[in-house]
C-alpha positions in Angstrom: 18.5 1.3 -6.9 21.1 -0.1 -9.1 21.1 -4.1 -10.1 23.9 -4.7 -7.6 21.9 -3.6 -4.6 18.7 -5.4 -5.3 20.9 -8.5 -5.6 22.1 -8.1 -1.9 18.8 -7.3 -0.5 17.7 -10.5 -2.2 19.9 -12.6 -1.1 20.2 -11.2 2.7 16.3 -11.7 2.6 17.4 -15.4 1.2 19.4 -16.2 4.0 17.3 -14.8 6.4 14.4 -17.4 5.4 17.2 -19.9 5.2 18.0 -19.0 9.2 14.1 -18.7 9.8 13.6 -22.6 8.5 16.4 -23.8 10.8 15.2 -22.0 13.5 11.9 -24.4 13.1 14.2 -27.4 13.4 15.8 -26.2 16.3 12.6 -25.1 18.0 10.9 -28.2 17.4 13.7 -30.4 19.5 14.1 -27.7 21.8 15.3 -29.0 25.0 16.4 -32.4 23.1 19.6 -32.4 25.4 18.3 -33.1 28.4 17.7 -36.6 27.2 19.7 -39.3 28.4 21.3 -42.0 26.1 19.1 -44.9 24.6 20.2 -48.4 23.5 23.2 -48.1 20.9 24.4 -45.0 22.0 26.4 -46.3 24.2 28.3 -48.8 21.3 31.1 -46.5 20.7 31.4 -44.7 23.8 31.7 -47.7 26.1 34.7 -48.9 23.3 36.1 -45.1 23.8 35.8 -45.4 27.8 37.9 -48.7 28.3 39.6 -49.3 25.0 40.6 -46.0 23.5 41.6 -45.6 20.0 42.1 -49.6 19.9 38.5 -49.7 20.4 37.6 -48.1 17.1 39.9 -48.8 14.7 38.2 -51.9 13.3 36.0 -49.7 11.9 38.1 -47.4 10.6 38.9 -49.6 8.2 37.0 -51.1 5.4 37.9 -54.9 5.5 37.6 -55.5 9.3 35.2 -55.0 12.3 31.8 -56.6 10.6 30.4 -58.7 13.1 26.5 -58.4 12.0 25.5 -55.6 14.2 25.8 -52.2 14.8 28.4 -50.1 14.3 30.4 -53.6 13.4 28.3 -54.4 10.4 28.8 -51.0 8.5 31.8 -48.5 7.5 30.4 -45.1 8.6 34.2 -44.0 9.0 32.8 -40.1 9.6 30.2 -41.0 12.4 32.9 -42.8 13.9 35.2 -39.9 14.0 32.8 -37.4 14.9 31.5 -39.5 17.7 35.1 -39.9 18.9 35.8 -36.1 18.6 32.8 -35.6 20.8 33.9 -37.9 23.3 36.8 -36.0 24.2 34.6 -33.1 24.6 31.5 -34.6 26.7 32.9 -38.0 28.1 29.8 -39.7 29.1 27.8 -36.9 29.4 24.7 -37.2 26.9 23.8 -33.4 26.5 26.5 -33.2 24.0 25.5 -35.5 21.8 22.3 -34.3 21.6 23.0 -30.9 20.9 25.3 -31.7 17.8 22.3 -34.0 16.4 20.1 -30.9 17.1 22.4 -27.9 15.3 23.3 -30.7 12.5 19.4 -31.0 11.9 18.8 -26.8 12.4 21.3 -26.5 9.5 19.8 -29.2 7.4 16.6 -27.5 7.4 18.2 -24.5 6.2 19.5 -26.2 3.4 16.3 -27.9 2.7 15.3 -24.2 2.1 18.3 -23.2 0.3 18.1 -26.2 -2.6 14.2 -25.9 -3.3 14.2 -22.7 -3.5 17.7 -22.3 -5.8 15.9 -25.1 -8.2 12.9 -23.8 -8.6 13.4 -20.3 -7.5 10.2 -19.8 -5.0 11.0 -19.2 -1.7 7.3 -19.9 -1.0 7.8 -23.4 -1.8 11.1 -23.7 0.1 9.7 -22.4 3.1 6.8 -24.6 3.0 8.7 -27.6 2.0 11.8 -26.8 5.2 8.6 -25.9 7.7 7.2 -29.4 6.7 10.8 -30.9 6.9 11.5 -29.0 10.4 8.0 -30.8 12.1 7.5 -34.2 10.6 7.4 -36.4 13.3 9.6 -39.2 12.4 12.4 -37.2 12.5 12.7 -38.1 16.0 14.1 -40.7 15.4 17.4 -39.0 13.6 17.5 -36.5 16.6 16.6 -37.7 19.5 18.4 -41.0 19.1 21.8 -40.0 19.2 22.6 -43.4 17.0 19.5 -42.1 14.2 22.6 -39.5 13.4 24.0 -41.8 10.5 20.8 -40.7 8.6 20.9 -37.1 9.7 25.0 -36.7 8.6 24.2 -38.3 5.6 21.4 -36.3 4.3 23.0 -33.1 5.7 25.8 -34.1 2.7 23.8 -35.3 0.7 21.8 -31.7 0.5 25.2 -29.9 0.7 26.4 -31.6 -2.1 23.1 -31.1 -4.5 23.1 -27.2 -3.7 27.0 -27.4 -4.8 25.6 -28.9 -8.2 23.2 -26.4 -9.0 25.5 -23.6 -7.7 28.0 -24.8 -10.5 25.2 -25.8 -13.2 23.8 -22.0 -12.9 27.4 -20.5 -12.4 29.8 -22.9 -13.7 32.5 -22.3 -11.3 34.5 -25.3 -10.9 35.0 -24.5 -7.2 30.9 -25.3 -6.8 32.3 -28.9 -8.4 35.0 -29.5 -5.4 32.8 -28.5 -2.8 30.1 -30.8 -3.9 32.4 -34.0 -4.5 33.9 -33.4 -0.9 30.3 -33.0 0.7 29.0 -36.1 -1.1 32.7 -38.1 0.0 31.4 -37.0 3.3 28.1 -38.3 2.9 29.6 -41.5 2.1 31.0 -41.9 4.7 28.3 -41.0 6.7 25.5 -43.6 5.3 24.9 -45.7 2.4 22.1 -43.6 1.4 24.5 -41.5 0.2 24.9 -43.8 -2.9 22.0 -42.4 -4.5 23.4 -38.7 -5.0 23.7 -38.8 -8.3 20.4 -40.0 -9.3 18.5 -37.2 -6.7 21.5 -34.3 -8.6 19.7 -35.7 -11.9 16.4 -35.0 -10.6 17.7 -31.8 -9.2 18.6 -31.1 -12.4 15.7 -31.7 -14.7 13.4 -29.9 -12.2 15.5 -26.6 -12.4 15.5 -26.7 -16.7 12.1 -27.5 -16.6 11.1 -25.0 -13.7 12.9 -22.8 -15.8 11.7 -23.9 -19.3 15.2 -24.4 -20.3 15.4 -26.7 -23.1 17.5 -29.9 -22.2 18.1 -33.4 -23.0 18.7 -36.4 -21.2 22.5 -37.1 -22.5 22.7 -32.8 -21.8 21.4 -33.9 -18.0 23.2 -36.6 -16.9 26.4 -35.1 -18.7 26.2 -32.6 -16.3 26.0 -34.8 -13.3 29.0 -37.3 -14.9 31.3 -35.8 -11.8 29.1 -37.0 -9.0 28.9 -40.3 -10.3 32.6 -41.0 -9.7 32.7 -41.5 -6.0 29.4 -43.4 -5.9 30.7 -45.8 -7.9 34.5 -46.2 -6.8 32.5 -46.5 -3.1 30.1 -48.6 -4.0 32.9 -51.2 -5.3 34.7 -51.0 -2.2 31.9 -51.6 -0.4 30.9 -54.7 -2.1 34.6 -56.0 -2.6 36.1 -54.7 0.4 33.9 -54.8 2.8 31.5 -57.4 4.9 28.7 -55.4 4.9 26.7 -57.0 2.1 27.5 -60.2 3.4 26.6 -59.2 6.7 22.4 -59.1 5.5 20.0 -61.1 3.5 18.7 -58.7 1.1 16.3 -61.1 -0.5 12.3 -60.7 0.5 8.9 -61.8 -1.0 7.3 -59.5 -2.9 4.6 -59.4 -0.8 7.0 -58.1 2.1 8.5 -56.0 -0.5 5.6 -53.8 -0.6 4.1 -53.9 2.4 7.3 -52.2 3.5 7.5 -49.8 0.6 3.7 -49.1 1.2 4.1 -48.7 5.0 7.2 -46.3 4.5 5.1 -43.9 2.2 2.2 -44.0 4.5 4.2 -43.5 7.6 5.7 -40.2 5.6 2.5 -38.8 4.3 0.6 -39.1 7.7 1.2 -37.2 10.8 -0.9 -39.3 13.1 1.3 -41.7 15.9 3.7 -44.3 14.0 2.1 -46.9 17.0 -1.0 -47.1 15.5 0.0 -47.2 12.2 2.4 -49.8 12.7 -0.8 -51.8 14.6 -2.9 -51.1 12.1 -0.8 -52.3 8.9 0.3 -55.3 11.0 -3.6 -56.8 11.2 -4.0 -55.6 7.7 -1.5 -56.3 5.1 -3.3 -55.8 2.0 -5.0 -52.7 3.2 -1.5 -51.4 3.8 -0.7 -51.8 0.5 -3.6 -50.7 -1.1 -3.3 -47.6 1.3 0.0 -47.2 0.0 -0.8 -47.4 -3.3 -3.5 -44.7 -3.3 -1.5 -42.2 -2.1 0.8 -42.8 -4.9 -1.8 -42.4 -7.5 -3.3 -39.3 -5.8 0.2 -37.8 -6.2 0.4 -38.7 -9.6 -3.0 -37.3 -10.3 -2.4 -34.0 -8.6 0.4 -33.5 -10.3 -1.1 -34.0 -14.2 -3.8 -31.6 -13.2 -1.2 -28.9 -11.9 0.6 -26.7 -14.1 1.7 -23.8 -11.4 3.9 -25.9 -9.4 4.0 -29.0 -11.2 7.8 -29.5 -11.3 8.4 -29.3 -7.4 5.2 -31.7 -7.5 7.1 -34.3 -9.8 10.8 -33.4 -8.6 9.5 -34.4 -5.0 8.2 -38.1 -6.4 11.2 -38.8 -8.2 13.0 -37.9 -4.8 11.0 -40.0 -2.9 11.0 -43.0 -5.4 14.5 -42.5 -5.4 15.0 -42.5 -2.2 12.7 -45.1 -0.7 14.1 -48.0 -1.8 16.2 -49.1 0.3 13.3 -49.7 2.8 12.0 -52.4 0.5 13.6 -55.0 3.4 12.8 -53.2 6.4 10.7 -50.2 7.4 13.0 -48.1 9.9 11.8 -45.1 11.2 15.2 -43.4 10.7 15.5 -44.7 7.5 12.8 -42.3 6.1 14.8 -39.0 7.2 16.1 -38.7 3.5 12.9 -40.1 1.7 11.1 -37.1 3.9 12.4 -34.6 1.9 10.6 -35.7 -0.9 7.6 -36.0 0.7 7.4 -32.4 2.1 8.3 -31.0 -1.5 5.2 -32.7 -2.5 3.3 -31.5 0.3 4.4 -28.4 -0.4 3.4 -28.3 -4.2 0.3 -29.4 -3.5 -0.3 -26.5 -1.2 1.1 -24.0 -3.9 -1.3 -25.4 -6.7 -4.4 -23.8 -4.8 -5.2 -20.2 -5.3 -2.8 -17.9 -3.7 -5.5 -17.1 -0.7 -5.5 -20.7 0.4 -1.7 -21.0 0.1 -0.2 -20.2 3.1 -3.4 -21.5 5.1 -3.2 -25.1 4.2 0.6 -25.0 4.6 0.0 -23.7 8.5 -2.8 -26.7 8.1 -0.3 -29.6 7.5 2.5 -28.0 9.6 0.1 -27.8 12.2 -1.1 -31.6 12.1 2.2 -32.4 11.6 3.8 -30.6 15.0 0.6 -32.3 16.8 2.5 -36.1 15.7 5.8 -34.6 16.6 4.5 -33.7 20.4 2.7 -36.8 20.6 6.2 -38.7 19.6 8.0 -36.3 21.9 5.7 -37.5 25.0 7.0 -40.9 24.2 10.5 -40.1 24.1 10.0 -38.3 27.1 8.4 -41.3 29.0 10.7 -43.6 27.1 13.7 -41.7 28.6 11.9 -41.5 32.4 12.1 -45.7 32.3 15.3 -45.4 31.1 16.8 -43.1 33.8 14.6 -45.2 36.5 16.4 -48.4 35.1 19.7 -47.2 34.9 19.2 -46.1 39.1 18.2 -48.8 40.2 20.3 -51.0 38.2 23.4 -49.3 39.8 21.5 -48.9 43.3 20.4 -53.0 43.7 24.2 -54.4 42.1 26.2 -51.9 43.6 29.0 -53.4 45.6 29.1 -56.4 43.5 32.2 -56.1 42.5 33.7 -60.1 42.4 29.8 -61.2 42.1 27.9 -61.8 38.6 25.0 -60.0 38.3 22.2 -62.0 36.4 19.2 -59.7 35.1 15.9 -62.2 33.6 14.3 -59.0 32.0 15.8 -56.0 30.6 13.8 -52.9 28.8 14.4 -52.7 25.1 11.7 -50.3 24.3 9.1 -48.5 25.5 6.1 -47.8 23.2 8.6 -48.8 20.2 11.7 -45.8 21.7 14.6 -47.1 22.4 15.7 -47.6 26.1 18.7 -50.1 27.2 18.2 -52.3 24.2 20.7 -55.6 23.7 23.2 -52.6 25.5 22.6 -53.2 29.2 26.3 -54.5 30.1 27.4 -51.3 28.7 25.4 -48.9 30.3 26.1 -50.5 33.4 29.9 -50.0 33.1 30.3 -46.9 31.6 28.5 -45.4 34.7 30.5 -46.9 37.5 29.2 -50.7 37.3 32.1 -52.9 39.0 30.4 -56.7 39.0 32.7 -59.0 37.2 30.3 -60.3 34.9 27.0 -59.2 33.8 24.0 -62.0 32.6 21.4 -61.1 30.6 18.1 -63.8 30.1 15.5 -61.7 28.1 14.9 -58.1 26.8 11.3 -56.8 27.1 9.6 -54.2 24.9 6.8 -52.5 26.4 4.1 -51.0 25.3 2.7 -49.7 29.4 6.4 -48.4 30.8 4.9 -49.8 34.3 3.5 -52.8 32.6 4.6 -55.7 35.5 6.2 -58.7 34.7 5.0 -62.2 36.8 7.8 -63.9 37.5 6.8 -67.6 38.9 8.6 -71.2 39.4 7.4 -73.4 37.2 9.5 -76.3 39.1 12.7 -76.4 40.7 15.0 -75.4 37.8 12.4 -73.7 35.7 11.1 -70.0 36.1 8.2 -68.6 33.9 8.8 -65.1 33.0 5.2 -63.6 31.8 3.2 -60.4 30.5 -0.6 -59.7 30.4 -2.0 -59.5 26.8 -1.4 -55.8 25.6 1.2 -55.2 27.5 4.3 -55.8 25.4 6.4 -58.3 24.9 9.6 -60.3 25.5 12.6 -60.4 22.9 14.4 -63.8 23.6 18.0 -63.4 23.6 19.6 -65.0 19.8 15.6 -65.4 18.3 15.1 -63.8 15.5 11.9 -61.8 14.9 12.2 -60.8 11.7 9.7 -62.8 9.5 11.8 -63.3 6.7 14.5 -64.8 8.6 12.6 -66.8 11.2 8.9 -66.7 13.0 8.8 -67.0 16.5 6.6 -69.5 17.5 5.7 -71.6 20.9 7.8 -74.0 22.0 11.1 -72.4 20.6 14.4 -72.2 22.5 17.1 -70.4 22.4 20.4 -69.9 25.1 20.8 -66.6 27.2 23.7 -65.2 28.8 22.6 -67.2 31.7 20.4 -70.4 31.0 17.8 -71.1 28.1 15.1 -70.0 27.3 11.5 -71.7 25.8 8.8 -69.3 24.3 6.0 -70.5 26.1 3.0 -68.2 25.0 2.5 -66.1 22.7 -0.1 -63.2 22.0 -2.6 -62.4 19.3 -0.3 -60.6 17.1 2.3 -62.9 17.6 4.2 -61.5 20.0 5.7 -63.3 22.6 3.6 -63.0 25.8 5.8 -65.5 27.9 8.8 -67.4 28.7 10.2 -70.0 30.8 13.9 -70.0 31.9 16.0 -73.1 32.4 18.9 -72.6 34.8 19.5 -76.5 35.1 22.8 -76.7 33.8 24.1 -72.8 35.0 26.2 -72.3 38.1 24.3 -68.8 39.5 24.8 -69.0 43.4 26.6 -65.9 44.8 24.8 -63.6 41.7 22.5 -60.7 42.4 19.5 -61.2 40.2 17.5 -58.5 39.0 13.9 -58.6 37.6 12.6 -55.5 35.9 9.0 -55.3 36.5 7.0 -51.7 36.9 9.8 -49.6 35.5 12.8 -50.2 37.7 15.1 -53.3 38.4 14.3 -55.3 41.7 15.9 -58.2 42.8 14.3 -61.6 42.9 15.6 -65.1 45.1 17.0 -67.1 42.4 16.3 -70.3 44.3 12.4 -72.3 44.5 10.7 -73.0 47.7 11.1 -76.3 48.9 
């Protein structure tokens, strides 16, 4: 068989693996579009429903459209188109949606595949590391949440651009150099992650000379990756002269906060067990969080000097994910780890490739195993998550239909159940964009639940005052305008803030700090001729807005 032949058969076998690996991603979400949509989902296509192209261009555009959240506080110009291009395809209809999240993450697993494997030429360890990639379980964040997309686009670039590099550091075709500028412009215009390309082509880089024992030197390294650096940079200063987006955040924390969410976002990726109990845990135990966080650093570092066979993936996978974590240094966002996972599951992967070649592919089905176990546990959630939201959404529509001159006034609104996303700060707009026709909609409260039939006592507390209240353990309510974030400002007894419709006083709060109760003031708020809606034991019912004499 000549050289020519046993090329093609390698590279058919190549590809095959590389369909194999998205296959995983696609079998993992299987079914993913038969989920409904979930909190800022709706952002763009209630603008697209009732303002057309007007209702996007704001941020189409660099200097306008920042308003401090959402869509308004970034310029992701691609999402927006894409979401728009969808729109004329699906209207309202979520399935859509869902599928393009699912095929864009199918073919990012493939190329997971296709750049470990191209750097350090194993397809062992690109199989292991895509497999990994294809079940971690906070990736359902990025696909089932149709908004987690900014993430998934992003690193979909992001990957397309780094294979480009190596295809034109091994080849040096120029046409591997366009195709890799116009993936990462694409990138950049997915997510601000997509800032760091240059650094992770560096990285890609030095762990395909050294893989290779190729002699190289720093200057030789980073002269190589000079092109990608361009449009970082030239975006980068838009962004911060152009834009409001920096303005839009405080990116100043403690130190202490600093690595409690650094700490929390590697534990998060290394562990497969439900991102609930993590997140409970860490919360009651700061320094153990770190510490936690910590060791698992070290342990990586330490597997690594002791391993020569697959050292470079080992070390190529911690500058990824050292690279790539930073930005969670203010806040700890699930979908913020769907790049940083990568680096994590090369890792992984190393590790499992350092053992004897009989253990090997065992302890790889090991940690994809324990690792499809946290992704069905997070699917169940979703799943529920999505049942509270459809039950919402009905009756919703069912108890203000009709109301078509009257306000409708809503004291508690699901924002999350067992920390998914459900109606969120988004209830107006998933109450027009499926046929709601009251003129105005109120909202007093959003409640995050941890039981999705967890009820909510609803009492007079005199003749103006209402007191809205949850048992301990049950979840908790999210006063419109507080802020919850520590940094910013801690929520505390006694503090008020105004509502769509009246004000409202924290009046109790839990153990963990969480706000367990509220009282409403509709003293100086016209409501008479408004439906009012409580929702309490998964649906909306309507409650007498008016004491007992």
């Amino acid at each position: 068989m000549d050289t020519c032949a046993k090329t093609d058969i390698v590279t058919r076998r190549r590809w095959a693996w590389a369909l194999g690996a998205g296959l995983a991603g696609f079998v993992a979400y299987f079914g993913v579009w038969n989920l409904t949509l979930a909190s800022d989902d709706v952002a763009l296509i209630y603008r697209l429903r009732f303002f057309g192209w007007d209702g996007i261009r704001p941020f189409l555009l660099p200097e306008t459209g920042a308003q401090g959240v959402g869509y308004q506080a970034y310029y992701r110009p691609f999402v927006v188109l894409f979401t728009t291009g969808e729109y004329l395809l699906w209207g309202t209809t979520p399935g859509g949606y869902h599928l393009s999240n699912l095929i864009v993450y199918s073919l990012t697993c493939s190329l997971v595949f296709l750049l470990v494997s191209e750097v350090v030429g194993s397809r062992f360890l690109g199989l292991a590391t895509a497999l990994l990639f294809a079940v971690h379980p906070l990736h359902t964040m990025n696909v089932a949440w149709i908004s987690g997309r900014t993430d998934l686009f992003a690193s979909f670039f992001i990957l397309c651009s780094l294979l480009a590099f190596v295809r034109w550091s091994k080849s040096g075709k120029k046409s591997w150099i366009w195709a890799g500028l116009f993936a990462e412009l694409l990138g950049l215009c997915s997510k601000e992650i997509a800032l760091l390309t240059p650094l992770l082509a560096v990285a890609a880089e030095w762990a395909r000379v050294s893989h290779g024992n190729i002699r190289a030197s720093v200057a030789t390294v980073l002269r190589k990756t000079l092109a990608w650096w361009v449009l970082p940079l030239l975006w980068g200063a838009m962004i911060a002269c152009g834009t409001p987006f920096l303005h839009s955040f405080s990116w100043a924390v403690s130190v202490r906060e600093a690595l409690m969410n650094l700490a929390g976002s590697v534990v998060l990726l290394a562990s497969p067990l439900d991102y609930e109990l993590l997140l409970r845990w860490s919360a009651e135990r700061p320094v153990l969080l770190i510490c936690a966080g910590a060791l698992c650093g070290a342990g990586a570092f330490v597997v690594v000097w002791r391993t020569r066979t697959s050292r470079s993936t080992m070390l190529w996978g911690l500058i990824w994910l050292c690279v790539s974590i930073v930005p969670t240094y203010r806040a700890t966002m699930r979908w913020y780890l769907f790049v940083p996972s990568v680096g994590i599951c090369m890792v992984l992967a190393g590790v499992c490739a350092s053992f004897a070649e009989r253990w090997r592919v065992p302890l790889v089905a090991l940690m994809v195993l324990a690792f499809t176990l946290g992704l069905v546990n997070e699917r169940q959630k979703w799943a529920i998550a999505d049942s509270v939201n459809r039950s919402a959404l009905s009756s919703l529509l069912t108890n203000a239909h009709g109301n078509s001159t009257r306000r409708v006034v809503i004291l508690t609104t699901p924002a999350k159940v067992r920390r998914m996303p459900v109606f969120g700060g988004n209830t107006e707009s998933f109450f027009r964009i499926h046929g709601g026709m009251a003129e105005r909609v109120d909202v007093v409260s959003h409640v995050a639940l941890c039981d999705p039939l967890a009820v909510v006592k609803c009492s007079w507390r005199d003749t103006t005052t209402l007191t809205l209240e949850f048992a301990e353990g049950e979840g908790e309510f999210l006063p419109l305008g507080a802020k919850t974030h520590p940094r910013e400002s801690v929520i505390g007894a006694g503090n008020t803030t105004d509502s769509d419709a009246g004000t409202v006083v924290v009046a109790k709060l839990s153990k963990g700090g969480g706000v367990r109760a509220v009282d409403v003031s509709f003293a100086d708020v016209d409501v008479r001729d408004s439906e009012v809606l409580l929702f309490t034991g998964g649906r909306f019912v309507p409650f007498a807005l008016h004491a007992e004499e």
